[in-house]
N, C-alpha and C positions, 0 to 999 in steps of 0.2 A: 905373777903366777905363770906358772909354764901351760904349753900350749896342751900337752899331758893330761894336767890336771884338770885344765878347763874343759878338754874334749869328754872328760869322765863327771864332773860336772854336769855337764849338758846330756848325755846317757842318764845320767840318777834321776835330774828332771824329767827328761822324756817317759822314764818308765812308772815314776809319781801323779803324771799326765795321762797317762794310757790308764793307771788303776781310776784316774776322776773318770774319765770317757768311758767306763764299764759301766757305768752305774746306768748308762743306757740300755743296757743288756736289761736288766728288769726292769724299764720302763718299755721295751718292746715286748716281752715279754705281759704285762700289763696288759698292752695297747690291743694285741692279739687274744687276749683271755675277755675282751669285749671293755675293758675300763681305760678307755682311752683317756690318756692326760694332756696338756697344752704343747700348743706347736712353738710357742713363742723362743722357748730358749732350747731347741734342737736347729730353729733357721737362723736365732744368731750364733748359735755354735757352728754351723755350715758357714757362716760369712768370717768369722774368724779363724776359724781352720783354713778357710780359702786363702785367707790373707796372708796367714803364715805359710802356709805351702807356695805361694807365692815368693813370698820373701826369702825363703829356702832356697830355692832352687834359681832366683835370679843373681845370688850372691855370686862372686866371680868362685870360691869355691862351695859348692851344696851342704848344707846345714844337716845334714841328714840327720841328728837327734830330734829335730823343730819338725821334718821334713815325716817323718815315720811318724810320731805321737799324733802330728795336726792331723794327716790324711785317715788316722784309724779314727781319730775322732771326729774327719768330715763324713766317712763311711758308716759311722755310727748314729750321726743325725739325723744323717738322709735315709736309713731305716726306721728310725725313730718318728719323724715328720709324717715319715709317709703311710706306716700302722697304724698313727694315731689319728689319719685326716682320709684310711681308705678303708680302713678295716671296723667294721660296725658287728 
């Protein structure tokens, strides 16, 4: 496979990733209307977003498809975590 095809590849998933990481949009949205839900899978979502964004960015060239979905989706946790464990 060419480098082409794999780089548009890696955009289709990224933007399949971003539509899973929205679904946090109405659980903050939840979290704020007083029904707050668990923190458990918004902190391993921050620890695997970290890891990819990691892994992205230490590559000798930047993954930037891995790079843009993880970080909306470590930015989406870390709302998520923190509506649901400060907002009563």
């Amino acid at each position: 496979m060419n480098e082409k095809t794999i780089n548009k590849i890696g955009w289709v998933a990224s933007i399949m990733t971003i539509i899973m990481f929205s679904s946090y949009i109405d659980q903050i949205r939840l979290n704020l209307s007083g029904n707050p839900g668990s923190v458990i899978l918004p902190i391993a979502t921050m620890f695997n977003s970290s890891s990819w964004i990691l892994y992205s960015v230490v590559k000798e060239k930047t993954d930037w498809p891995i790079f843009v979905c993880n970080l909306l989706g470590f930015i989406l946790a870390i709302l998520t975590a923190a509506t649901a464990l400060f907002v009563w």
